[in-house]
N, CA, C and O atoms as a Maestro MAE file, in Angstrom:
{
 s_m_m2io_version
 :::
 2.0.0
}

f_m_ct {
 s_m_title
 :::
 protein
 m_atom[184] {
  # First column is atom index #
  i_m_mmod_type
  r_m_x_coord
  r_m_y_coord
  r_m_z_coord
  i_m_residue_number
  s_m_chain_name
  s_m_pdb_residue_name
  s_m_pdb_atom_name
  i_m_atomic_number
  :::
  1 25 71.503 -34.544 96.950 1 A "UNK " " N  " 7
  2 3 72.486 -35.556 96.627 1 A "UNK " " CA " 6
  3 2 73.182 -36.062 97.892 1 A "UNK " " C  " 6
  4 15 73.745 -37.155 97.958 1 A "UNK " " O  " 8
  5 25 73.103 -35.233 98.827 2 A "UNK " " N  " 7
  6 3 74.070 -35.592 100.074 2 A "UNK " " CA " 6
  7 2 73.103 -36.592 100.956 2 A "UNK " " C  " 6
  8 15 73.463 -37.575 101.605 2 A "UNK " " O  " 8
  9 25 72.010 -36.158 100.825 3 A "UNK " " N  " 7
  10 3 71.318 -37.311 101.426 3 A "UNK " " CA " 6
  11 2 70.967 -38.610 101.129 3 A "UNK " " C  " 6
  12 15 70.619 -39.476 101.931 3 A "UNK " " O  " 8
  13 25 71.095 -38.715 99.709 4 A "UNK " " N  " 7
  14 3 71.422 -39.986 98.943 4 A "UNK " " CA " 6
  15 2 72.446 -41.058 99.384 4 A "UNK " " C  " 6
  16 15 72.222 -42.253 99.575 4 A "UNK " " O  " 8
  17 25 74.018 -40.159 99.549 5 A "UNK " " N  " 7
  18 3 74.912 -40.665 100.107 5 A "UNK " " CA " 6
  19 2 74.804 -40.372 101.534 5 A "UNK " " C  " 6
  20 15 75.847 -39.890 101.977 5 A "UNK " " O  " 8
  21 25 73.933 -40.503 102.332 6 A "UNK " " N  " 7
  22 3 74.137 -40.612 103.587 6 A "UNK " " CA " 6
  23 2 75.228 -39.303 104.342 6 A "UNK " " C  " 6
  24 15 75.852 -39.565 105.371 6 A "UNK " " O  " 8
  25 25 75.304 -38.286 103.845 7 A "UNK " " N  " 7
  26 3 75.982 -37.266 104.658 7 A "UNK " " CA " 6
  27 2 77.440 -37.289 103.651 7 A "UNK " " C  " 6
  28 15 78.209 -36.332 103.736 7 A "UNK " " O  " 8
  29 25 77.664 -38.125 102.968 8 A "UNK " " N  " 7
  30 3 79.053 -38.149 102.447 8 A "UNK " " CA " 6
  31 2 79.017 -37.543 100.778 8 A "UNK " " C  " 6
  32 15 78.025 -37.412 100.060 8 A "UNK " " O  " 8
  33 25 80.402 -37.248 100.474 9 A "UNK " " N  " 7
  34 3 80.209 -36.463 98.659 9 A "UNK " " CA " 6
  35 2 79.443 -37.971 98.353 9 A "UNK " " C  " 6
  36 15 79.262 -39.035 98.944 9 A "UNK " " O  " 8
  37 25 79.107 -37.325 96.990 10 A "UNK " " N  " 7
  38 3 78.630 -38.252 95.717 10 A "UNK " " CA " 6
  39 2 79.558 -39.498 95.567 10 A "UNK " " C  " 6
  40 15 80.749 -39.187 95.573 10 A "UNK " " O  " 8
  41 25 79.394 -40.363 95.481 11 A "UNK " " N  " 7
  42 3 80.081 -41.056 94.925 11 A "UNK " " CA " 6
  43 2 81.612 -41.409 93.781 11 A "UNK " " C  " 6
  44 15 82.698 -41.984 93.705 11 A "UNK " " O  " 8
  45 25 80.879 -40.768 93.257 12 A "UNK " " N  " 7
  46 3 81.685 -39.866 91.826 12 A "UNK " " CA " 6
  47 2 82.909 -38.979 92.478 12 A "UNK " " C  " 6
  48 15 83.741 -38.568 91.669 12 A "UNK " " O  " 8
  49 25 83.059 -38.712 93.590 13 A "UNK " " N  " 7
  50 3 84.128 -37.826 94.100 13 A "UNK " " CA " 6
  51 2 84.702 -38.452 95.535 13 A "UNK " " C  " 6
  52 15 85.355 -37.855 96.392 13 A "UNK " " O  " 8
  53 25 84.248 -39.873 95.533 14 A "UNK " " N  " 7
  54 3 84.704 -40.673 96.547 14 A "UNK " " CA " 6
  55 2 86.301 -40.942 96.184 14 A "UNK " " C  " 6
  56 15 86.415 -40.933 94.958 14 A "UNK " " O  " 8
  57 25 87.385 -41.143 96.745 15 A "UNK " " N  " 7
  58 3 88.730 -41.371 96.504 15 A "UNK " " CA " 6
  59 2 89.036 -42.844 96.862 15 A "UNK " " C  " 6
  60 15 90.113 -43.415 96.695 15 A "UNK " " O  " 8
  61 25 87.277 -43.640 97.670 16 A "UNK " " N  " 7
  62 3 87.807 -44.788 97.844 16 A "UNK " " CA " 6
  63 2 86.178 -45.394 96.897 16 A "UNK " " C  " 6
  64 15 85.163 -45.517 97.583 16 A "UNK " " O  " 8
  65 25 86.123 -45.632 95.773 17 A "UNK " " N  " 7
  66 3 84.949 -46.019 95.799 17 A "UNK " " CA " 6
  67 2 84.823 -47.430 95.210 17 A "UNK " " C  " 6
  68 15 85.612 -48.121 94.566 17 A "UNK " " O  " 8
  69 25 83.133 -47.699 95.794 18 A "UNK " " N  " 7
  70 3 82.873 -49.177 95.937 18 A "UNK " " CA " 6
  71 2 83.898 -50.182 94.269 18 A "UNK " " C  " 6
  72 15 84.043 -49.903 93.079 18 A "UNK " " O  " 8
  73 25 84.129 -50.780 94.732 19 A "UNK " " N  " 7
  74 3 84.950 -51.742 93.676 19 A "UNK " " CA " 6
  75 2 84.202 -52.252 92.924 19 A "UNK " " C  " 6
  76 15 84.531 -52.238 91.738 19 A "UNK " " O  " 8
  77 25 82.945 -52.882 93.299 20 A "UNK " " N  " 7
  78 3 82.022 -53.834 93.003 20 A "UNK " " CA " 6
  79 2 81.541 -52.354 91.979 20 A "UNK " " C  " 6
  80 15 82.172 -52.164 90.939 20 A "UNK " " O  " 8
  81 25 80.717 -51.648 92.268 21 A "UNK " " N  " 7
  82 3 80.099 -50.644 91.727 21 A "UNK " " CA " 6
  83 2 80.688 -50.041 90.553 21 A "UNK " " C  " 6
  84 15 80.097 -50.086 89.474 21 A "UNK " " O  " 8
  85 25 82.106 -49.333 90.722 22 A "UNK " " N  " 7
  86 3 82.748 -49.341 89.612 22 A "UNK " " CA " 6
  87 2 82.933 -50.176 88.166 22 A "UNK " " C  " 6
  88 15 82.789 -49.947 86.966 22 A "UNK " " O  " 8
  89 25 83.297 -51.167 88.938 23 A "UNK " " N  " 7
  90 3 83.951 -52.238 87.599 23 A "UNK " " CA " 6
  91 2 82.080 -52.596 87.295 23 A "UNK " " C  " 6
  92 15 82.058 -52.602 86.064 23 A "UNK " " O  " 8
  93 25 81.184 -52.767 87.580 24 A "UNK " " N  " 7
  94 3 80.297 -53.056 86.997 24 A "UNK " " CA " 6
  95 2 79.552 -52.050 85.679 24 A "UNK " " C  " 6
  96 15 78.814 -52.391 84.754 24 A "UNK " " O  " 8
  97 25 80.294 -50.243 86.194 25 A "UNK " " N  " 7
  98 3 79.826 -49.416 85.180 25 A "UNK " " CA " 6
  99 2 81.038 -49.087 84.405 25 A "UNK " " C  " 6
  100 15 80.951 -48.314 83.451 25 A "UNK " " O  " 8
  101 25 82.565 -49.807 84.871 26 A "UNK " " N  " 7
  102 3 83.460 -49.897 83.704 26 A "UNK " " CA " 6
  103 2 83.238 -51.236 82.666 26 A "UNK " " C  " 6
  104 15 83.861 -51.293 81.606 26 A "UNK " " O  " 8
  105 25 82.595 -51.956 82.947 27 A "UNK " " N  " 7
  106 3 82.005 -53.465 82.329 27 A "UNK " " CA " 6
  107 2 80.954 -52.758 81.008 27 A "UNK " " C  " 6
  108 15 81.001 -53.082 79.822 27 A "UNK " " O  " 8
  109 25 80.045 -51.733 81.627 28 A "UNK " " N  " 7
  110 3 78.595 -51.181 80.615 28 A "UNK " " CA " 6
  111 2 79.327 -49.927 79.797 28 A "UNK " " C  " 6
  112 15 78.788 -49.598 78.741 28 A "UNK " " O  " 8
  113 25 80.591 -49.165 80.242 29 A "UNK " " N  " 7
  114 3 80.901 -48.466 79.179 29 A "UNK " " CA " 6
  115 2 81.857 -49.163 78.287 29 A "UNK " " C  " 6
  116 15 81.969 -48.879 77.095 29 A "UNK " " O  " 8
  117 25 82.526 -50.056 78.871 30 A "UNK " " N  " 7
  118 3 83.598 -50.733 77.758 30 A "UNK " " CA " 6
  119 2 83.323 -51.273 76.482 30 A "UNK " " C  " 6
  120 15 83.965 -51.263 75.431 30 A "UNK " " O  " 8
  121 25 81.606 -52.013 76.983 31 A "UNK " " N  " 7
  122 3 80.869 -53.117 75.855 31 A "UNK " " CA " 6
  123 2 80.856 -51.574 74.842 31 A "UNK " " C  " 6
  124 15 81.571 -51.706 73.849 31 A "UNK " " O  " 8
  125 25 80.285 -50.414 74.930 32 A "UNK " " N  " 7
  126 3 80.058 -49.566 74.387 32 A "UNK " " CA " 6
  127 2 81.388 -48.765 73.571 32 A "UNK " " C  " 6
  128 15 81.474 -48.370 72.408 32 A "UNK " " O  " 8
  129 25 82.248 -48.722 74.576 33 A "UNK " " N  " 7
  130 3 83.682 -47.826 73.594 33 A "UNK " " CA " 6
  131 2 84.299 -48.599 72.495 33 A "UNK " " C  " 6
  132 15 84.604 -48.292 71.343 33 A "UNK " " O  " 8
  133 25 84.425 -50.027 73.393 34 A "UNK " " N  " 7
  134 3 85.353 -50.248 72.602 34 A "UNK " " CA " 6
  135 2 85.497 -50.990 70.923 34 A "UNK " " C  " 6
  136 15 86.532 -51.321 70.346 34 A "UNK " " O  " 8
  137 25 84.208 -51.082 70.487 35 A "UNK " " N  " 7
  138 3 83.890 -51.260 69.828 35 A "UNK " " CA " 6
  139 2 84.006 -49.938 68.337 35 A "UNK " " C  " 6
  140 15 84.289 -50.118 67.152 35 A "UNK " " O  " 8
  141 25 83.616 -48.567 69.161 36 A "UNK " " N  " 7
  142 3 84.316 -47.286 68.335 36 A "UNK " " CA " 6
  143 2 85.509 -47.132 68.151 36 A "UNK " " C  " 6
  144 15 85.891 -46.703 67.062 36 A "UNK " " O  " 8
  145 25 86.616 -47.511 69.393 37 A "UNK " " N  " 7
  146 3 88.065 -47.234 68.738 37 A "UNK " " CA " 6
  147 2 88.530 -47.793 68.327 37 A "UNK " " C  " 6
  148 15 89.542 -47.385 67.757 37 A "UNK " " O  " 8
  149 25 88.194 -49.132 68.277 38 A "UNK " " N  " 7
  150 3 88.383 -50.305 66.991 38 A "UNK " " CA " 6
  151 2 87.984 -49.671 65.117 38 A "UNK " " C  " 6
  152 15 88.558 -49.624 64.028 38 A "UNK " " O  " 8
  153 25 86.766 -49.326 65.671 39 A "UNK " " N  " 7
  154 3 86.567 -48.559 64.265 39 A "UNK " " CA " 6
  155 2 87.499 -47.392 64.024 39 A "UNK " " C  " 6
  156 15 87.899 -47.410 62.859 39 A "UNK " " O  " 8
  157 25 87.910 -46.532 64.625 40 A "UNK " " N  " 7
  158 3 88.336 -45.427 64.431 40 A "UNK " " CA " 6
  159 2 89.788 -45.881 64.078 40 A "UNK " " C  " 6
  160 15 90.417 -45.195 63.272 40 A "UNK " " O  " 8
  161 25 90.304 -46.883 64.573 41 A "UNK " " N  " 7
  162 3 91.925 -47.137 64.596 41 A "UNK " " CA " 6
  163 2 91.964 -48.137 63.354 41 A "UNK " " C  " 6
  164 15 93.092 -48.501 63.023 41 A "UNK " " O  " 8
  165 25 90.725 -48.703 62.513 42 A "UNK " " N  " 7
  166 3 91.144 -49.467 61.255 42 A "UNK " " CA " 6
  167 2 90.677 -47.995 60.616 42 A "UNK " " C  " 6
  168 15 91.621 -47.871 59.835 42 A "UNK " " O  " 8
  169 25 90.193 -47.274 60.491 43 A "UNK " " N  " 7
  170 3 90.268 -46.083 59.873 43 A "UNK " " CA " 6
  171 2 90.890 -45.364 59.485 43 A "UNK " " C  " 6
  172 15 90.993 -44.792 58.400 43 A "UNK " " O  " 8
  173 25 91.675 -45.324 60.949 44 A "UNK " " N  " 7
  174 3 92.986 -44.655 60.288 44 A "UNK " " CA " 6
  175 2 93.980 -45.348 59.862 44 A "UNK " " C  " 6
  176 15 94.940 -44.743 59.383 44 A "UNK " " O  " 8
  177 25 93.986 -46.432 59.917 45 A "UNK " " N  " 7
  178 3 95.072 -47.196 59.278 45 A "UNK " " CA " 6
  179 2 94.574 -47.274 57.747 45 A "UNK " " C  " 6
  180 15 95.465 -47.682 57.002 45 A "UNK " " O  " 8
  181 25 93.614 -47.040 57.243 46 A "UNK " " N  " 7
  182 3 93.740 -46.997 55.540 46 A "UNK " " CA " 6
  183 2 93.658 -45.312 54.754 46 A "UNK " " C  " 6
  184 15 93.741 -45.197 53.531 46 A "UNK " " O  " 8
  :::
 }
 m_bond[183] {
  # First column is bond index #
  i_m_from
  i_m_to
  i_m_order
  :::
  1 1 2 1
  2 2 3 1
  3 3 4 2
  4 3 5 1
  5 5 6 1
  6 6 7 1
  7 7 8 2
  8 7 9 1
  9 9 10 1
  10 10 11 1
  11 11 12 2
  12 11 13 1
  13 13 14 1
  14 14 15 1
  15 15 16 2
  16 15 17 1
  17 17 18 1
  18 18 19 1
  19 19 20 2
  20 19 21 1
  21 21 22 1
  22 22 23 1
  23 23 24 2
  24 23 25 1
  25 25 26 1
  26 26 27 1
  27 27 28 2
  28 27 29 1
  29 29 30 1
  30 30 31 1
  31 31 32 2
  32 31 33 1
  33 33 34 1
  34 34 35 1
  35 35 36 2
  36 35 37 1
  37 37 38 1
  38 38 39 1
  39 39 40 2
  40 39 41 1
  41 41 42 1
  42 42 43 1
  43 43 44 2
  44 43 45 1
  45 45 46 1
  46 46 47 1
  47 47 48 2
  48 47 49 1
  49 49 50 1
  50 50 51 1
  51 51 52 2
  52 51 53 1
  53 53 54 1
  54 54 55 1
  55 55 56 2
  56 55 57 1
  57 57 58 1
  58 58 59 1
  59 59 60 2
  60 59 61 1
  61 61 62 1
  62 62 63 1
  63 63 64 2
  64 63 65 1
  65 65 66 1
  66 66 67 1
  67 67 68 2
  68 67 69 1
  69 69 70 1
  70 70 71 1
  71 71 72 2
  72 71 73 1
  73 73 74 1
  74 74 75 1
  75 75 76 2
  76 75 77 1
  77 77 78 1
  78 78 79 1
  79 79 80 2
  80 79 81 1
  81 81 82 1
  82 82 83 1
  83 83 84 2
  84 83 85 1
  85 85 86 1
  86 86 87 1
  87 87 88 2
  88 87 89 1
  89 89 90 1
  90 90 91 1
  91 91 92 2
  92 91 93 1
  93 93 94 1
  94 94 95 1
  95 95 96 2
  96 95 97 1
  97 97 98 1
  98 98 99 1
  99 99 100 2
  100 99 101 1
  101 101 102 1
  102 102 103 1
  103 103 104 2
  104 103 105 1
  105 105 106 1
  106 106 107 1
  107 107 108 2
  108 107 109 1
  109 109 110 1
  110 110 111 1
  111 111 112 2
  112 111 113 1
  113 113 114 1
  114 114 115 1
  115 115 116 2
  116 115 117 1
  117 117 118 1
  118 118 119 1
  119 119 120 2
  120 119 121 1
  121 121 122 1
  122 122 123 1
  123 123 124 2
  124 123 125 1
  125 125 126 1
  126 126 127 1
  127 127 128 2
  128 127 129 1
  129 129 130 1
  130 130 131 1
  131 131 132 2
  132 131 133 1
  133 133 134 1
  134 134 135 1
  135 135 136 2
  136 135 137 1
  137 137 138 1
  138 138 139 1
  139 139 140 2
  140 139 141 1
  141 141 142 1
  142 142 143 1
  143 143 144 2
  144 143 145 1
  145 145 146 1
  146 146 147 1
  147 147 148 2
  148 147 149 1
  149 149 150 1
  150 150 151 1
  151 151 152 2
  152 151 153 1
  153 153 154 1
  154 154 155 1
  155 155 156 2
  156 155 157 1
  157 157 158 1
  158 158 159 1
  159 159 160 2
  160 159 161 1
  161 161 162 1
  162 162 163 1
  163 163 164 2
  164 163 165 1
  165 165 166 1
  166 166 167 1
  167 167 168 2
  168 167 169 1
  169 169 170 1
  170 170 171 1
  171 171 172 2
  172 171 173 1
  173 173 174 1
  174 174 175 1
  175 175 176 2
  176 175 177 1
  177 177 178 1
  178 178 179 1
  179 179 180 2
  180 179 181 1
  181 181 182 1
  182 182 183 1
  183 183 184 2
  :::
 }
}
């Protein structure tokens, strides 16, 4: 894994990490969540 990142941690344990990179895999889990806690929160409302 370290050689992946070029000598540095994973990514995943970067404290500065790529912006671009992030928001593109907060973009692919959002389409995915948020669609469940929508369900879950009219759920519990009846």
């Amino acid at each position: 894994m370290m050689k992946a990142n070029k000598g540095g941690p994973p990514e995943w344990l970067s404290t500065h990490p790529q912006e671009i990179v992030e928001l593109k895999k907060w973009r692919k889990h959002y389409r995915k969540v948020v669609p469940l806690y929508e369900e879950t929160i009219n759920h519990k409302e009846q």
